[in-house]
MARTI-198610 format. One record per residue (C-alpha): residue number from 1; residue in three letters; chain; x negated, z negated, y negated. Coordinates in steps of 0.25 Angstrom, whole numbers, plus 2048, in hexadecimal, padded with zeros to 3 digits. Layout:
# residues N
R|pos|code|unit|u|w|v
R|NUM|Ala|A|X|Z|Y
...
# end
This chain:
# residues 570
R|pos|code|unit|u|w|v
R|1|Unk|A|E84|22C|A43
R|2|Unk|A|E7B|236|A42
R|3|Unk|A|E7C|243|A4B
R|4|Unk|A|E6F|24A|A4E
R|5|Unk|A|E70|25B|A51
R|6|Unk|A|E6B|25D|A5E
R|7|Unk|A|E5E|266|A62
R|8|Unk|A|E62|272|A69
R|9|Unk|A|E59|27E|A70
R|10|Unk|A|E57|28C|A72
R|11|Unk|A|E56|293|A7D
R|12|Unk|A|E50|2A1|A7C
R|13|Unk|A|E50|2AD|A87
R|14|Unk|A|E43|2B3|A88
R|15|Unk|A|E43|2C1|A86
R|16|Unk|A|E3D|2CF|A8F
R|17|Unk|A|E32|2D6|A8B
R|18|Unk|A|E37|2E4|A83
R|19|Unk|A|E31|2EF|A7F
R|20|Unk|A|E33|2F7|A71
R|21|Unk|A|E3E|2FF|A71
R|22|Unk|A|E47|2F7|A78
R|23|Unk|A|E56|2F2|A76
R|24|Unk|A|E56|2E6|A6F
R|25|Unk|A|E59|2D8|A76
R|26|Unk|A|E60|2CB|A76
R|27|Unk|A|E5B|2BD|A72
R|28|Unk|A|E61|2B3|A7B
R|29|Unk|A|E60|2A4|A76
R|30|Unk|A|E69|298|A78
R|31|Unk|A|E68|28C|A70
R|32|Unk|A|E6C|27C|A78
R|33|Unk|A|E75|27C|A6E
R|34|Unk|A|E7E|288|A71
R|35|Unk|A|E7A|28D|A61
R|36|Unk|A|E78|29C|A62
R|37|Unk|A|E69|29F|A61
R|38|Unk|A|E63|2A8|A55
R|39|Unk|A|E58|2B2|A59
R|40|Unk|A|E4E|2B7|A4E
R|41|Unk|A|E41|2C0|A51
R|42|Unk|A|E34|2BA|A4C
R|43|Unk|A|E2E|2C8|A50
R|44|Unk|A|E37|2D2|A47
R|45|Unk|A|E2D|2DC|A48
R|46|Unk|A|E2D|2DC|A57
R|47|Unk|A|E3D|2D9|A58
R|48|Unk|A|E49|2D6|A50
R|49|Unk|A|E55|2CD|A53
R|50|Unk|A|E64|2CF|A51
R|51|Unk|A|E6D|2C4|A56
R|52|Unk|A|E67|2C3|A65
R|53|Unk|A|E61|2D2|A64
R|54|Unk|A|E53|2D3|A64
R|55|Unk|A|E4F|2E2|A61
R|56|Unk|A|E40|2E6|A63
R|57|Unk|A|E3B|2EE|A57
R|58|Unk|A|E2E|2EE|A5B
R|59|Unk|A|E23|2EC|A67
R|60|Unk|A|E1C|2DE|A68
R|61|Unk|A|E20|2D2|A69
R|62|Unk|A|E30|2CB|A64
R|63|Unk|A|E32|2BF|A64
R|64|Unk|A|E40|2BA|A61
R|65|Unk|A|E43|2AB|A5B
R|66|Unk|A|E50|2A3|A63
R|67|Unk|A|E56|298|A57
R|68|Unk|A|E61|28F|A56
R|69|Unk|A|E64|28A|A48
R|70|Unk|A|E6B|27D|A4D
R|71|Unk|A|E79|279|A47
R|72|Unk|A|E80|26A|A43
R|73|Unk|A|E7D|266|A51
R|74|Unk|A|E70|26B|A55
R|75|Unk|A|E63|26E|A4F
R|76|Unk|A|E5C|279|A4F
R|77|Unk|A|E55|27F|A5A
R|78|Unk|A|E47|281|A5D
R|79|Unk|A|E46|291|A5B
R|80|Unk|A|E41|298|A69
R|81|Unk|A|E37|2A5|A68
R|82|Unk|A|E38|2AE|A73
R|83|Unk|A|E2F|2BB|A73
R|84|Unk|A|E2E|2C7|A7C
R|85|Unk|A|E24|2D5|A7A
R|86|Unk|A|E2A|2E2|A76
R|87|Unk|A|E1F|2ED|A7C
R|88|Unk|A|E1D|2FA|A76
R|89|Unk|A|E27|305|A7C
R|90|Unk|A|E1E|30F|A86
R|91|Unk|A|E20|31D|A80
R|92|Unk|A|E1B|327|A8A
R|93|Unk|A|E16|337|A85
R|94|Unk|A|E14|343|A8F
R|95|Unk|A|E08|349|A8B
R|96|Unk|A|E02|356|A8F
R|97|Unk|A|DF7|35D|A90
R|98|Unk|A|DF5|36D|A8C
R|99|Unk|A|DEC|375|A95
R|100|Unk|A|DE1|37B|A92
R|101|Unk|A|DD6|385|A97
R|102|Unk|A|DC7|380|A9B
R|103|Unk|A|DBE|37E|A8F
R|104|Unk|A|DB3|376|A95
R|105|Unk|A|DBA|367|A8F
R|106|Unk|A|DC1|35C|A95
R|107|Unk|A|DC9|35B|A87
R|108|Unk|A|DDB|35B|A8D
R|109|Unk|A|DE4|367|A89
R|110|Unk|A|DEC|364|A7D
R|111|Unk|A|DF4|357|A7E
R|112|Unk|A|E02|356|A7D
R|113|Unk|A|E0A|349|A7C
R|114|Unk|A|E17|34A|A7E
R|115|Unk|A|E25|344|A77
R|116|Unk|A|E22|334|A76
R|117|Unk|A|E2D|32D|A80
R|118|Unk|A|E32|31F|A81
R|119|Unk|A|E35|31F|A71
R|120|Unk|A|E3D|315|A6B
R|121|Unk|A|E48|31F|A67
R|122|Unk|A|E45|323|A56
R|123|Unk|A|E37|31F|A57
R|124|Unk|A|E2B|329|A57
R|125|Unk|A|E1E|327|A58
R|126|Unk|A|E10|32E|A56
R|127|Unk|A|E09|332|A63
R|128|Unk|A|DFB|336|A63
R|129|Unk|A|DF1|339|A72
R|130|Unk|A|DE6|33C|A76
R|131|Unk|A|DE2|344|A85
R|132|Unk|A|DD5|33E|A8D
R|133|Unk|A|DCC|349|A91
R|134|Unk|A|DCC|34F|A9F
R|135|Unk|A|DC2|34B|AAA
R|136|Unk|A|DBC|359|AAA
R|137|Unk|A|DBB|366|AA2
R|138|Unk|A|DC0|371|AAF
R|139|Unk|A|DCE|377|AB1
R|140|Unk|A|DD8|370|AB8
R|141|Unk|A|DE2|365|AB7
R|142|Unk|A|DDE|359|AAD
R|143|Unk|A|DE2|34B|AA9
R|144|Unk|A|DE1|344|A9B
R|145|Unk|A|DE4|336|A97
R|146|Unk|A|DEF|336|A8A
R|147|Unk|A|DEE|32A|A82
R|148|Unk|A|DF7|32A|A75
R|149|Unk|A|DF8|322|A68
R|150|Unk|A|E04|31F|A61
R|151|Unk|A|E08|31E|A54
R|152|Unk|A|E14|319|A4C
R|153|Unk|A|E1E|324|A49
R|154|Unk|A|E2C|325|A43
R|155|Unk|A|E39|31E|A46
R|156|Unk|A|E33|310|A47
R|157|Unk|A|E2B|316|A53
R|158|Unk|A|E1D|30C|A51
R|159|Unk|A|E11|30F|A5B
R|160|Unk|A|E11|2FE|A5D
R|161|Unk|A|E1E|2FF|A66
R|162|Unk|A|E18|30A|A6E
R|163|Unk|A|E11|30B|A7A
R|164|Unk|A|E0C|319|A80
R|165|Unk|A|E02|318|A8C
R|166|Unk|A|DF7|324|A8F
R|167|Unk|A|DFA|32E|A9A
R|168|Unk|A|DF5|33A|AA2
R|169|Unk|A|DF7|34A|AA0
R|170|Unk|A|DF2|354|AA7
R|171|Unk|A|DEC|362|AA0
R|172|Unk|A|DE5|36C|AA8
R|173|Unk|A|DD8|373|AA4
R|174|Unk|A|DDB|382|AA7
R|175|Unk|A|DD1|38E|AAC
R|176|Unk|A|DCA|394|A9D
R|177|Unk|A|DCA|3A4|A9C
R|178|Unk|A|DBD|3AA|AA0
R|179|Unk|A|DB8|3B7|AA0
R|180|Unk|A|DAD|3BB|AAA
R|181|Unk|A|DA7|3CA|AA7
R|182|Unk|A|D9A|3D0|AAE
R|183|Unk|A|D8F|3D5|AA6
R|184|Unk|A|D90|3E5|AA6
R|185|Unk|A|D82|3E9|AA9
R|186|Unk|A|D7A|3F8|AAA
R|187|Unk|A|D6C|3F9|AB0
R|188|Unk|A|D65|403|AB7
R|189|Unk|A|D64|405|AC6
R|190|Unk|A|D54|405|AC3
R|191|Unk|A|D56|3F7|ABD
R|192|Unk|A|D55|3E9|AC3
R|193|Unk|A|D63|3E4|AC6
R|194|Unk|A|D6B|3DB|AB9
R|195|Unk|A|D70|3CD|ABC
R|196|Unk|A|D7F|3CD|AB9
R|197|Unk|A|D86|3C3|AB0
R|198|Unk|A|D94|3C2|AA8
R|199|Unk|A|D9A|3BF|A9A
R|200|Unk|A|DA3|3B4|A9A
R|201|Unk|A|DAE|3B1|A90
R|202|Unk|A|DB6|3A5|A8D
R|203|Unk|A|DAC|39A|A93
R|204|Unk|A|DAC|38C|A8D
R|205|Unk|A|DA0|388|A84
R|206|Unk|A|D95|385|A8C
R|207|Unk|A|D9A|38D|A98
R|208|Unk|A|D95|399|A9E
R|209|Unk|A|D95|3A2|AA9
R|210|Unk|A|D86|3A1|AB2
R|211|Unk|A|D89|3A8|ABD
R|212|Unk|A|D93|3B2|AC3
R|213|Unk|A|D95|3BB|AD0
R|214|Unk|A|D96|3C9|AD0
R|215|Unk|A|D9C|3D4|AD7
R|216|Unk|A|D98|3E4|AD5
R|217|Unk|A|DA2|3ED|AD9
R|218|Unk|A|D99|3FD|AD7
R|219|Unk|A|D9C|40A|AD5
R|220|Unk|A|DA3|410|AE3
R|221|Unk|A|DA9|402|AE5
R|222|Unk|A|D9D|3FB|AEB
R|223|Unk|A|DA0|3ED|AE9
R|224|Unk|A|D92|3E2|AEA
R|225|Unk|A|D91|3D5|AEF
R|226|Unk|A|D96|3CB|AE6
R|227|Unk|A|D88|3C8|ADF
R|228|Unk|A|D83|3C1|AD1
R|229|Unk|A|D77|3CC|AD1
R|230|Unk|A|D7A|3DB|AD0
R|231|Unk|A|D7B|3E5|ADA
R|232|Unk|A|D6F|3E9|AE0
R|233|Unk|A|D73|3F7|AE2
R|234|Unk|A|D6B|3FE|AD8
R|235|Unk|A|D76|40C|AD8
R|236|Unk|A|D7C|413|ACD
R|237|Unk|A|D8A|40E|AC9
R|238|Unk|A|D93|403|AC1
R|239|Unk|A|D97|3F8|AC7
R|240|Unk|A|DA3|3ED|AC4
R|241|Unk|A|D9B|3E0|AC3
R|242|Unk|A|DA7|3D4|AC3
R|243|Unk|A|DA3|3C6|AC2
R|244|Unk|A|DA9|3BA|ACA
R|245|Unk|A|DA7|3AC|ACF
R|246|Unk|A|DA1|3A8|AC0
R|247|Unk|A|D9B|39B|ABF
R|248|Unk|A|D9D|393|AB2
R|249|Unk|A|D92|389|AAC
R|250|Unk|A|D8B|384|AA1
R|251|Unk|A|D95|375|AA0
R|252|Unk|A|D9A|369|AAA
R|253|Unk|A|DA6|370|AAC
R|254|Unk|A|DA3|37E|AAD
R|255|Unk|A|DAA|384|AB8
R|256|Unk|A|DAF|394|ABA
R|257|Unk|A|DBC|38C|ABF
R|258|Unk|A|DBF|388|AB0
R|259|Unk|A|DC0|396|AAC
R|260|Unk|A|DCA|3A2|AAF
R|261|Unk|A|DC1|3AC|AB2
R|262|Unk|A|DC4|3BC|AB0
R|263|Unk|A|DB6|3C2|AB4
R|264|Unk|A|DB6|3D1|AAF
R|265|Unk|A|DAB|3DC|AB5
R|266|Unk|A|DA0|3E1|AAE
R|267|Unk|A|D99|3EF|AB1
R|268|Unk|A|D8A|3EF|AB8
R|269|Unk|A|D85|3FD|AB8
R|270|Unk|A|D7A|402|ABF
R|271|Unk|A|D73|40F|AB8
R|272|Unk|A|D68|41A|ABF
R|273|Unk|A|D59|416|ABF
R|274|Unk|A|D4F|422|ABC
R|275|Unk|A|D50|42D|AC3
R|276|Unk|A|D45|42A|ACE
R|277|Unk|A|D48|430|ADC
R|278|Unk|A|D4D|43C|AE1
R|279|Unk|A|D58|43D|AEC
R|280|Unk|A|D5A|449|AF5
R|281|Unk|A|D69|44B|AFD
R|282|Unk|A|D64|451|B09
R|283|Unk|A|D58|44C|B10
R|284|Unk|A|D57|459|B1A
R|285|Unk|A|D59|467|B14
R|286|Unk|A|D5C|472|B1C
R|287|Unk|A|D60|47F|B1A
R|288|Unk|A|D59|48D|B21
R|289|Unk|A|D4B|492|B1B
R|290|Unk|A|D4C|49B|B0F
R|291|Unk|A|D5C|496|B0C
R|292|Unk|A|D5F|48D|B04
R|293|Unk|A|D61|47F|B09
R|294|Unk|A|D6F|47B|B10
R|295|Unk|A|D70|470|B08
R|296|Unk|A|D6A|46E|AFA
R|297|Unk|A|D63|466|AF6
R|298|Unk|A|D68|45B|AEC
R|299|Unk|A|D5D|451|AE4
R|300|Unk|A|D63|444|ADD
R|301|Unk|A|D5C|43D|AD0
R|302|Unk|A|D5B|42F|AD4
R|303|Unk|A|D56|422|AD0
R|304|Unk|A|D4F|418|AD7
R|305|Unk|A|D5C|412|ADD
R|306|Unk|A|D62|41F|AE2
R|307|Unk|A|D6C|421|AD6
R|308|Unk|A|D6E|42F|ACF
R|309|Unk|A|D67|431|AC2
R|310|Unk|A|D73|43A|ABD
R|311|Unk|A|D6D|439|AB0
R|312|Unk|A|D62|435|AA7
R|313|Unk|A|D53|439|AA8
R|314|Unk|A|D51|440|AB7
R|315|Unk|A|D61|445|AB8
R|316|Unk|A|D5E|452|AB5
R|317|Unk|A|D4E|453|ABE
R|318|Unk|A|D4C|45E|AC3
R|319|Unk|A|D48|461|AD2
R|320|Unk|A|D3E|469|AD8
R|321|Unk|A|D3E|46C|AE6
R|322|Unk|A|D31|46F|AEF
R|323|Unk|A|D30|472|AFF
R|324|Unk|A|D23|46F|B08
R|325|Unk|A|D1A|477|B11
R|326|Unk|A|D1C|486|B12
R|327|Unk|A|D2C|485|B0E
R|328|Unk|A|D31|48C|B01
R|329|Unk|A|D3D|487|AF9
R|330|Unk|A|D45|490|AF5
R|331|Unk|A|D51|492|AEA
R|332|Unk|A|D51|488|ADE
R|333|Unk|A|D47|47E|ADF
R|334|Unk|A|D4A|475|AD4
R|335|Unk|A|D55|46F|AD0
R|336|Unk|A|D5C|466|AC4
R|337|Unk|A|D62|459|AC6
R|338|Unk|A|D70|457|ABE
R|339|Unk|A|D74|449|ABE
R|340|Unk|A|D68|444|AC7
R|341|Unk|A|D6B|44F|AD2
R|342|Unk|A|D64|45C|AD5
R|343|Unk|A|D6A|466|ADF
R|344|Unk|A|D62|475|AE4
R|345|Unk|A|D6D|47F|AE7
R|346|Unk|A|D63|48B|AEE
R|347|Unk|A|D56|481|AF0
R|348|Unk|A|D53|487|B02
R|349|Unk|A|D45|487|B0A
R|350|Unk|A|D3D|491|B11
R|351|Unk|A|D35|48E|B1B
R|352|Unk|A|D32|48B|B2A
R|353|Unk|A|D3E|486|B33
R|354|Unk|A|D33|480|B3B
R|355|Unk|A|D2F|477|B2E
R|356|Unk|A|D34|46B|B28
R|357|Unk|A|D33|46C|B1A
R|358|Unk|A|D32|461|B0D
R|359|Unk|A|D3D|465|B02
R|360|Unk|A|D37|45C|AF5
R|361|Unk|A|D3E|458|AE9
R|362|Unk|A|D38|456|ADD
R|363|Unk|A|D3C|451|ACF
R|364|Unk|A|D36|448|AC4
R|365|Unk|A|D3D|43C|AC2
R|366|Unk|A|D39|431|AB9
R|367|Unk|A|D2D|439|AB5
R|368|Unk|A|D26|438|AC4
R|369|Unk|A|D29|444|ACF
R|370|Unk|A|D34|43F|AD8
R|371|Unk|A|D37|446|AE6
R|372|Unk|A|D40|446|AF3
R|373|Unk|A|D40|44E|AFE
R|374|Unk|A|D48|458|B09
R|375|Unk|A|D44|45D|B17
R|376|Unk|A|D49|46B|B1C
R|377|Unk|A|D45|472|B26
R|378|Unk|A|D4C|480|B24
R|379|Unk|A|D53|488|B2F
R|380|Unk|A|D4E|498|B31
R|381|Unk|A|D53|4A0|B26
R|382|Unk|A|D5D|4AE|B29
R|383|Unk|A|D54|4B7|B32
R|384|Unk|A|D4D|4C2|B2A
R|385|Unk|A|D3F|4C6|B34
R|386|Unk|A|D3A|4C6|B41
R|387|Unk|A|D2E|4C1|B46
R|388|Unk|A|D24|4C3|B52
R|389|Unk|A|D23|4B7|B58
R|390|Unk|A|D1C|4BB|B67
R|391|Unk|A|D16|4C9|B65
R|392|Unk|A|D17|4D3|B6E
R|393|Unk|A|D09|4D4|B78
R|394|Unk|A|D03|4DA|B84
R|395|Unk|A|D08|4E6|B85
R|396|Unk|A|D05|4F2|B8F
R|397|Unk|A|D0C|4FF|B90
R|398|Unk|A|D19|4FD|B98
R|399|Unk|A|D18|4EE|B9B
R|400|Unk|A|D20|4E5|B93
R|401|Unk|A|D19|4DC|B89
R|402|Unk|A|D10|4D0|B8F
R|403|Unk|A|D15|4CA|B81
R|404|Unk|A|D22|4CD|B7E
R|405|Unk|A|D26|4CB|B6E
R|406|Unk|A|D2D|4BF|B69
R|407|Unk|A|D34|4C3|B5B
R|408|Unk|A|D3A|4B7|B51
R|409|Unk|A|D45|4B8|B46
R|410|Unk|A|D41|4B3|B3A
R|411|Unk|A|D46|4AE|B2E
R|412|Unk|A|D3E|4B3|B20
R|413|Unk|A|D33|4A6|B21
R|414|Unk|A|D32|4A8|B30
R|415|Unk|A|D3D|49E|B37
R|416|Unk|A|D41|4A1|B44
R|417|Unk|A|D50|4A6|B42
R|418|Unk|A|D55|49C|B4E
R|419|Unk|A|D64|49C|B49
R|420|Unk|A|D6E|4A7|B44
R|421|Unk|A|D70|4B5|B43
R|422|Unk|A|D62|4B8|B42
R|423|Unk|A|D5D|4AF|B4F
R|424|Unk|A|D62|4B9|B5A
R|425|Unk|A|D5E|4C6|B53
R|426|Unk|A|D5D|4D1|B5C
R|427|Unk|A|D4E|4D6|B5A
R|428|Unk|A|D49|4E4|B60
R|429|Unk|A|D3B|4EA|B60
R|430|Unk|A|D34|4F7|B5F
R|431|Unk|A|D28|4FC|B62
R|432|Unk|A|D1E|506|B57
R|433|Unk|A|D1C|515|B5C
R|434|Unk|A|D16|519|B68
R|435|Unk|A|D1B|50C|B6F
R|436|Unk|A|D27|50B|B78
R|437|Unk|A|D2F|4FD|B7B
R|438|Unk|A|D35|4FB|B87
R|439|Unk|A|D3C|4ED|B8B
R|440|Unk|A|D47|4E6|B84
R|441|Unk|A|D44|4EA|B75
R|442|Unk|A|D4F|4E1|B6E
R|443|Unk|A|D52|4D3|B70
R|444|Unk|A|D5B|4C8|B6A
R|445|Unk|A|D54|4BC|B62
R|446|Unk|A|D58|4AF|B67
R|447|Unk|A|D56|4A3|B5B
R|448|Unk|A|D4E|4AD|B55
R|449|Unk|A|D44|4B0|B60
R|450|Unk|A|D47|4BE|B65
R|451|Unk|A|D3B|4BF|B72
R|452|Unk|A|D38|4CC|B7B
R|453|Unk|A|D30|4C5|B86
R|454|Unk|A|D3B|4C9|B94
R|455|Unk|A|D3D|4D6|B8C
R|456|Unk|A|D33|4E0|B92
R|457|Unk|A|D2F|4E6|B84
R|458|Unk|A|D26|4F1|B89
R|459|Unk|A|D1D|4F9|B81
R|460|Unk|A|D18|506|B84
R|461|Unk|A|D0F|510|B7E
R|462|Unk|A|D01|515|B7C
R|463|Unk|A|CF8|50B|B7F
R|464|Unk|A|CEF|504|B74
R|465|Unk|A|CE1|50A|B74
R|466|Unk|A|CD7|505|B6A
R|467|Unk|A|CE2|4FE|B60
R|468|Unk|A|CEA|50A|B62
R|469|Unk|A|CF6|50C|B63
R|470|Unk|A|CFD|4FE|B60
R|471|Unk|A|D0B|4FB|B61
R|472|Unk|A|D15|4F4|B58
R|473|Unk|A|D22|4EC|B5D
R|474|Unk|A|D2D|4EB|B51
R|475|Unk|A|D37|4E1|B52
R|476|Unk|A|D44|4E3|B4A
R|477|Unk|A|D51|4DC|B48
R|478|Unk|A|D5E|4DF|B3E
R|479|Unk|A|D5D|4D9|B33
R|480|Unk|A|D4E|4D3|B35
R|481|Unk|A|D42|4D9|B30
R|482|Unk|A|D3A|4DE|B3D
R|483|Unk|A|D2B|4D9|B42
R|484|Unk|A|D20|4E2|B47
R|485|Unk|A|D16|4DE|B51
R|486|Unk|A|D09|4EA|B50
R|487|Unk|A|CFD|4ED|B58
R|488|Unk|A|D04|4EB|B66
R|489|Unk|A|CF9|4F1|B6F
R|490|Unk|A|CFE|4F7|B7A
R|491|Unk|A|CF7|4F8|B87
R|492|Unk|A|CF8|500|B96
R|493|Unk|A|D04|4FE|B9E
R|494|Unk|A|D03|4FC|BAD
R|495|Unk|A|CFA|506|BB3
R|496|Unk|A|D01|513|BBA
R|497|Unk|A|CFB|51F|BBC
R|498|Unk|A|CEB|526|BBA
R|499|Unk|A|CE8|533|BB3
R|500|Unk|A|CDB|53A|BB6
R|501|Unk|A|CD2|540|BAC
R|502|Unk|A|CC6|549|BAF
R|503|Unk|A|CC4|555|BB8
R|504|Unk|A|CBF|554|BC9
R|505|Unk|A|CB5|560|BCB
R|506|Unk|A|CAB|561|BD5
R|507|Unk|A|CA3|56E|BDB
R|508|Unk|A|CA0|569|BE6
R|509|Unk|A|CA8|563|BF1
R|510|Unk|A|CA4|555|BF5
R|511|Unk|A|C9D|552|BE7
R|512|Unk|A|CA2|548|BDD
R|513|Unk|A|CAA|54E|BD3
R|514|Unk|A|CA3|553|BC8
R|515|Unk|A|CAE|54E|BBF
R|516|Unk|A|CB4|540|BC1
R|517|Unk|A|CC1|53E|BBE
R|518|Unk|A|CC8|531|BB5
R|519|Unk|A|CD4|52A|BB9
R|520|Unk|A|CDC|524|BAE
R|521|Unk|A|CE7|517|BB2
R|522|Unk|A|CF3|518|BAA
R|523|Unk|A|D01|513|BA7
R|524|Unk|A|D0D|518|BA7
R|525|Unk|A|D0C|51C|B98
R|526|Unk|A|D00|522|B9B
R|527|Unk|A|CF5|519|B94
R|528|Unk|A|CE8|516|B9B
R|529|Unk|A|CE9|507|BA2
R|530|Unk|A|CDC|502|B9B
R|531|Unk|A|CDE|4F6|BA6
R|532|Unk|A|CE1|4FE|BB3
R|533|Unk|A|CD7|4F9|BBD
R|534|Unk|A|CDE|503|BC8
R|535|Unk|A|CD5|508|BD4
R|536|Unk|A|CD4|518|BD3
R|537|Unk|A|CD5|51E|BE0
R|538|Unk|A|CD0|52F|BE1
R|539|Unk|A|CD4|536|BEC
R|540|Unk|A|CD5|545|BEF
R|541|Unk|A|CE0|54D|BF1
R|542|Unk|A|CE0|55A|BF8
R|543|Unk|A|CE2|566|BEF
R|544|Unk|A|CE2|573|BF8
R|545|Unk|A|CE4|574|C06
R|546|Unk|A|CD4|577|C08
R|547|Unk|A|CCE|56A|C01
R|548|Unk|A|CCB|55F|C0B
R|549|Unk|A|CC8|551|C07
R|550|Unk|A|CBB|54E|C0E
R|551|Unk|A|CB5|541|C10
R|552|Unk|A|CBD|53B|C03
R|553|Unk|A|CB6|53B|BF3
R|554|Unk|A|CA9|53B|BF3
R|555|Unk|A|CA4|52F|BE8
R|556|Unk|A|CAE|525|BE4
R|557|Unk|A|CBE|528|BE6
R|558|Unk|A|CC2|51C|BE1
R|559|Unk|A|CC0|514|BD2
R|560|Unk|A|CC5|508|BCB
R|561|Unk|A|CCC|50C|BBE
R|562|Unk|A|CC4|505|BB4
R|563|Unk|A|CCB|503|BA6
R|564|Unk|A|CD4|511|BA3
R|565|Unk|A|CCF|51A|BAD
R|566|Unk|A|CC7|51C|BBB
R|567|Unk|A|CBB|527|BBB
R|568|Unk|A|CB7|52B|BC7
R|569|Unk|A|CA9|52E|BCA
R|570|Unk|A|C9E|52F|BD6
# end
């Protein structure tokens, strides 16, 4: 009898999916015919068997061969192959990335990795990476892409069994340094005004500062508006010239916000022109004739622009000084600049106080004759003289003056003295010998004006005959030096009384006289009243106690006086 072994079969778990780097697994297998199954790997350089142990060694694919050898009973079984994949272990880096300042590039800061995790444990490996460039050049957070390479390393660590995926790190492009200094500029006030501009230091290549706003702060704190021109204030003075608001150009990413900017003042001086004009302090002198003037005058060097040449050609001009119409200067008329200003120290005016007079300045200046001019018109000097202003007139013995004197105070040129001491002098007059004044003789000046009229001045004395005698009135005054007015005629007084001249004879009673006597009409100083135009009336007086006036005066017993005296006659 022959016995044949029996067939048997294997049947064979699948395995799970692994990745490298893990623990190792267990084959399971069972055969029909209860024999314990063998397991071998037909991949021993993805995985290795032990018994039922599967240990990975490497990523891919294992597969792993279930067999049964059979025995006396049973023939040996079919061998079963069962496979699973072993990935690659995911290692994960935190990479960073270094800030750095704008330089005008999208190239990332500098890259750090990181320590590898997720190692099998006594592996390394070699890391390299590379960081995508940024989006845009300017400041501000950025993103890069970091992809890596591996390489094998040390430890059994092979790059094969490996997986590392790319991830994103954030850099930040920070502000660059920049230094913004205004241009330091000089120019004279004659010459047309600079357009400002700067230096700037630590631009990117290619980038440059066109443009940038200004502010001037001047001497005596004067501050302009903010302004990419200069000042157009032409005066003498350094002022502080600070740039702001800069714009940056010149690339696609140019921006001023890329930059840190320190903007540092420059120095835009203004010099005097040439010495062009002359300037005057006061418009309006004033001062009293033959004094010196109140208030000195003061002439300034300027230039075109009203600046002080305090130095340089015309600094040191010197000034000459004229006056107009009849007025005289007096003192020092010239006088020196020093440092573009010439002051007089005695420079007056005499002249009329009724005039208004032109005080010129003259100086050359840039070779051609420069002026300004003052107005004064000067007040009465001190009183020094009188002066007739209203001479005396009309006068007859006796009477007061039809035209009674008017008498002024006067300074040395002639002003009225209408102010001070001098304007109420006390003023007296006198007459020359042979004369007699009567009336109020002395009077007070008022304002300078000293008038007899009301005063009753009275002249007497002989009467003027032929140009002879004349009379003179002197009027005096302390202190003043006196004026005379001569060749006052004086005439008649008012007529009061007659004196006869020439004998009355007859021989013969009843006959006319053969002697006719003349009346002569008088004053009361005895001068002959040229103007007397009296009626004579001759009558006959008793003179012994035998005469007898019979049948009146023969002839004519009654004359008009005619001129000095009355004649009688038949």
């Amino acid at each position: 009898l022959t016995i044949s072994k029996a067939n048997q079969t294997i049947t064979f778990t699948d395995f799970v999916a692994k990745t490298y780097g893990d623990s190792p697994v267990t084959a399971t297998a069972t055969s029909t015919s209860n024999l314990t199954v063998a397991f071998t790997s037909s991949t021993p350089t993805v995985c290795t068997v032990s018994g039922t142990q599967v240990t990975i060694v490497a990523a891919g694919t294992c597969t792993v061969s279930a067999s049964q050898a059979g025995n006396d009973f049973f023939n040996a079984a079919t061998a079963e192959l069962k496979s699973f994949t072993v990935a690659r272990k995911t290692v994960t880096a935190t990479p960073t990335l270094a800030s750095r300042p704008y330089n005008g590039s999208v190239t990332p800061g500098t890259l750090t990795l990181g320590p590898l995790a997720g190692l099998v444990p006594g592996e390394t490996l070699v890391v390299s990476a590379t960081a995508s460039n940024y989006s845009t050049a300017s400041v501000g957070s950025k993103t890069s892409t970091i992809s890596y390479t591996l390489a094998d390393g040390s430890g059994g660590g092979r790059a094969a069994n490996y997986q590392i995926s790319s991830v994103t790190a954030t850099g930040v492009v920070t502000q660059r340094g920049l230094t913004v200094t205004a241009t330091t500029i000089s120019r004279s006030a004659d010459a047309a005004a600079p357009t400002f501009s700067v230096s700037a230091s630590g631009l990117v290549d290619g980038e440059s500062v066109s443009s940038a706003t200004y502010t001037f702060l001047g001497t005596g704190s004067t501050t302009y508006a903010s302004s990419t021109t200069t000042p157009s204030s032409r005066t003498v003075g350094t002022y502080r010239v600070t740039p702001s608001a800069a714009v940056v150009s010149g690339t696609a990413s140019a921006a001023a916000s890329n930059y840190d900017i320190t903007y540092v003042a420059g120095t835009y001086s203004v010099t005097v022109g040439a010495a062009t004009t002359l300037s005057r302090n006061v418009s309006t002198l004033t001062g009293a004739s033959g004094s010196a003037f109140s208030t000195q005058p003061v002439i300034t060097i300027q230039d075109s622009w009203g600046n002080t040449v305090t130095a340089g050609a015309g600094s040191a001009a010197q000034v000459t000084a004229t006056v107009s119409g009849d007025g005289t200067l007096i003192g020092t008329t010239t006088a020196t600049a020093f440092e573009g200003v010439a002051t007089f120290t005695n420079l007056g005016l005499t002249g009329s106080s009724s005039t208004t007079y032109t005080v010129t300045y003259t100086a050359t200046l840039s070779s051609a004759s420069r002026t300004t001019t003052q107005t004064i018109q000067p007040t009465h000097g001190p009183a020094t003289a009188l002066r007739i202003s209203q001479n005396a007139a009309t006068a007859r013995a006796g009477v007061a003056l039809g035209t009674q004197p008017i008498i002024q105070v006067i300074d040395a040129v002639g002003n009225v003295v209408t102010t001070g001491s001098g304007s109420t002098s006390r003023v007296s007059v006198t007459v020359s010998t042979g004369g007699t004044l009567t009336g109020t003789t002395s009077v007070t000046a008022s304002s300078g004006v000293a008038t007899f009229v009301g005063s009753g001045l009275t002249l007497a004395g002989t009467v003027t005959t032929g140009g002879s005698p004349v009379y003179a009135l002197t009027f005096e005054s302390a202190g003043l030096a006196s004026v005379t007015q001569s060749g006052l005629s004086l005439s008649a007084g008012v007529a009061t009384s007659l004196s006869v001249t020439g004998g009355v004879t007859t021989s013969e009673s009843g006959q006319v006289f053969t002697s006719q006597p003349t009346v002569t009409v008088r004053d009361a100083f005895g001068n002959a009243v040229a103007q007397a135009s009296n009626t004579i009336t001759a009558t006959l007086t008793q003179v012994n106690s035998t005469g007898t006036l019979v049948g009146g005066l023969p002839g004519k017993s009654n004359v008009s006086s005619a001129g000095l005296q009355a004649r009688f006659g038949r």
